[in-house]
C-alpha positions as a printed NumPy array, in Angstrom:
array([[ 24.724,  -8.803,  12.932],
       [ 21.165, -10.354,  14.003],
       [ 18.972,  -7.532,  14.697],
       [ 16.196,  -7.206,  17.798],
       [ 12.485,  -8.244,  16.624],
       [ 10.019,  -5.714,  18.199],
       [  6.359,  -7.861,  17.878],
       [  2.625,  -6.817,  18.432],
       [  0.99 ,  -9.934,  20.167],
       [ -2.52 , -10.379,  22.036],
       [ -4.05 , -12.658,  24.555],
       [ -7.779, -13.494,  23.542],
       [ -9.465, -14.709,  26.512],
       [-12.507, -16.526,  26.735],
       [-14.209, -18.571,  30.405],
       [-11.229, -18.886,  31.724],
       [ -9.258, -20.026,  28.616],
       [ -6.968, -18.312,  26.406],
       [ -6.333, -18.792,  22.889],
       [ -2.783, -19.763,  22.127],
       [ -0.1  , -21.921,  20.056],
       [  1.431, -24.571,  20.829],
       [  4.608, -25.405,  19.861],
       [  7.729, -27.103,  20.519],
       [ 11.773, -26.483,  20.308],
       [ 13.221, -29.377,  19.307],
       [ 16.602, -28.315,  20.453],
       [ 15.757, -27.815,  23.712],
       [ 12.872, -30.656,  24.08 ],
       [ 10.306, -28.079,  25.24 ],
       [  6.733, -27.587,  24.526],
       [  5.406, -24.359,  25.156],
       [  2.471, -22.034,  24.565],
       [  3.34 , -18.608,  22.833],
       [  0.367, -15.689,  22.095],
       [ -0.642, -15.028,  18.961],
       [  0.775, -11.749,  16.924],
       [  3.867, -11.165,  14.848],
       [  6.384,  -8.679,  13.829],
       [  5.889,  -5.157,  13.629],
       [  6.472,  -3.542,  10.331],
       [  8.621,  -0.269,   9.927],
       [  6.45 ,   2.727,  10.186],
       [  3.451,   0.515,  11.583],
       [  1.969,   1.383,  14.689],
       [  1.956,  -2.02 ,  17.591],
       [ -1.932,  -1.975,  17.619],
       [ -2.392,  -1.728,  13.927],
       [  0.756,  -4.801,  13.643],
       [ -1.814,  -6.839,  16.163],
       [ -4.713,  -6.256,  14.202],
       [ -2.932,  -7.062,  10.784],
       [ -1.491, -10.094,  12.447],
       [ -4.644, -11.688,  13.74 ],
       [ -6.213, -11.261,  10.548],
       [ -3.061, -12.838,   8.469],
       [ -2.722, -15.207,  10.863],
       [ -6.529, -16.501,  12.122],
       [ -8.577, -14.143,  10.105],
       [-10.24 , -13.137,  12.432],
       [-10.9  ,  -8.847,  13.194],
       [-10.473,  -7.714,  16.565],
       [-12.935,  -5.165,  17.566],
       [-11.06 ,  -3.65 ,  20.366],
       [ -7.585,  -3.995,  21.971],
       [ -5.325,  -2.219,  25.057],
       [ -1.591,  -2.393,  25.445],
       [ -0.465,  -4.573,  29.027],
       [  2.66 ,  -3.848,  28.975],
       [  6.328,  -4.295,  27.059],
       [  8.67 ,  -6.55 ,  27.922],
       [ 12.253,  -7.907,  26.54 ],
       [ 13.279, -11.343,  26.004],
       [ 16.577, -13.115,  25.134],
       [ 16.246, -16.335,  24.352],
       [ 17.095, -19.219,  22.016],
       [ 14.626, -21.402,  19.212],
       [ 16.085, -24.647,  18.039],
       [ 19.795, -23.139,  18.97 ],
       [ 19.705, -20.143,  17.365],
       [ 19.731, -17.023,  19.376],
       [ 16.799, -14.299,  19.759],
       [ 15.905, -10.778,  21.309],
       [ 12.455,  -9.618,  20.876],
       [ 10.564,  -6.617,  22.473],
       [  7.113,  -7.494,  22.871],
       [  3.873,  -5.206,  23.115],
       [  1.044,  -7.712,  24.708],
       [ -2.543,  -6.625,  24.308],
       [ -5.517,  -7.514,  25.871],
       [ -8.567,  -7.531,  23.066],
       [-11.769,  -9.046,  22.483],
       [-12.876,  -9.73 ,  19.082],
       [-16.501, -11.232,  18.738],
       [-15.545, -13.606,  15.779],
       [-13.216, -15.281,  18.21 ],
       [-15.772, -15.62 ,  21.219],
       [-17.993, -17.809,  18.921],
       [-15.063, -20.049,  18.946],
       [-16.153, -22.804,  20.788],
       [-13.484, -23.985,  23.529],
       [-12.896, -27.342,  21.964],
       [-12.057, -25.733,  18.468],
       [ -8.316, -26.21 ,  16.762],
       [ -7.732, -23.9  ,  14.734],
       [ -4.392, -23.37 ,  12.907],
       [ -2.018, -20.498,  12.065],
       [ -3.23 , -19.737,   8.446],
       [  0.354, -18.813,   6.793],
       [  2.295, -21.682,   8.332],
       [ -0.039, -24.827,  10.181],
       [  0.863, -24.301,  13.628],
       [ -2.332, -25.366,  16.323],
       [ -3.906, -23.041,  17.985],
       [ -6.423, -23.8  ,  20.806],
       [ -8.159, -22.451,  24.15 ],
       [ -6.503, -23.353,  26.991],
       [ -7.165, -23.136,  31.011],
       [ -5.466, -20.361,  32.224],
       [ -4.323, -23.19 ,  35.07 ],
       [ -2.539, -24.986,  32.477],
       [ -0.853, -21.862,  31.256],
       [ -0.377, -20.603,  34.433],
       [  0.919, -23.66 ,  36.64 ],
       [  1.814, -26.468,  33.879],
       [  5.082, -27.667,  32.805],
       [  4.628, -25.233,  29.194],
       [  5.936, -22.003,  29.458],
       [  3.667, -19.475,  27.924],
       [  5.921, -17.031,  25.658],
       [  6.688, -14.385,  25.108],
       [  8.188, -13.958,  28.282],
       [  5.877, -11.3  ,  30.979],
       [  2.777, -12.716,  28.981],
       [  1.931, -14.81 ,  32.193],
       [  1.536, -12.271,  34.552],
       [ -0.285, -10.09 ,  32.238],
       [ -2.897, -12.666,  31.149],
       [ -5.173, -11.407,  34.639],
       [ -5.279,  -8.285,  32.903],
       [ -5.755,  -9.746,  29.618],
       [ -9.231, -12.038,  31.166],
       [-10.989,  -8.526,  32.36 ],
       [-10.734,  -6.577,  29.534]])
């Protein structure tokens, strides 16, 4: 039986950009934007997961973070079905504000871009920005 995926992800924001993935499913011909984070671990606290994940995955420390909110998604990738319960943070982490805007970076484990984007283009383009309820948190996210 698949199992639900609770994840720890965060929304670094920078001038009016934040930093996200891009991807794309295939199956469904979409490009979209997802935050950056990762699975929670049993016994491992959400903020500690974030933390662990930005350093596996950018490594990069954050120096401080605060939960936005939870929120549930069913969904499919490339056809095959998904449930995650996601715990977005806001968090500001000095080594990624001397990022410069125009920097690609890429997921360290697995390739995957990662760039600043205009919160317009999140916000109001044709990309989704995933998980879902990250949108209307990213506000939140830019005044931290």
């Amino acid at each position: 039986m698949p199992t639900i995926r609770n994840i720890a992800v965060g929304l670094p924001c920078k001038q009016g950009h934040v930093l996200a993935l891009e991807g794309t499913d295939h199956a469904r011909g979409l490009n979209f934007f997802r935050a950056i984070g990762g699975g929670i671990e049993f016994g491992e606290r959400a903020e500690d997961a974030l933390h662990r994940e930005f350093m596996e995955e950018l490594g990069v420390h954050l120096d401080a973070v605060e939960l936005l909110g939870v929120r549930e998604d069913i969904f499919t990738y490339e056809g095959v079905a998904g449930h995650e319960i996601a715990h977005i943070f806001a968090l500001h982490s000095a080594e990624l504000d001397a990022i410069p805007l125009d920097a690609t970076l890429h997921i360290l484990d697995e390739g995957s871009p990662v760039r600043w984007f205009p919160f317009n283009e999140v916000l109001t383009g044709d990309r989704p920005l995933f998980p879902v309820g990250a949108p209307e948190l990213l506000p939140q996210a830019s005044s931290f």
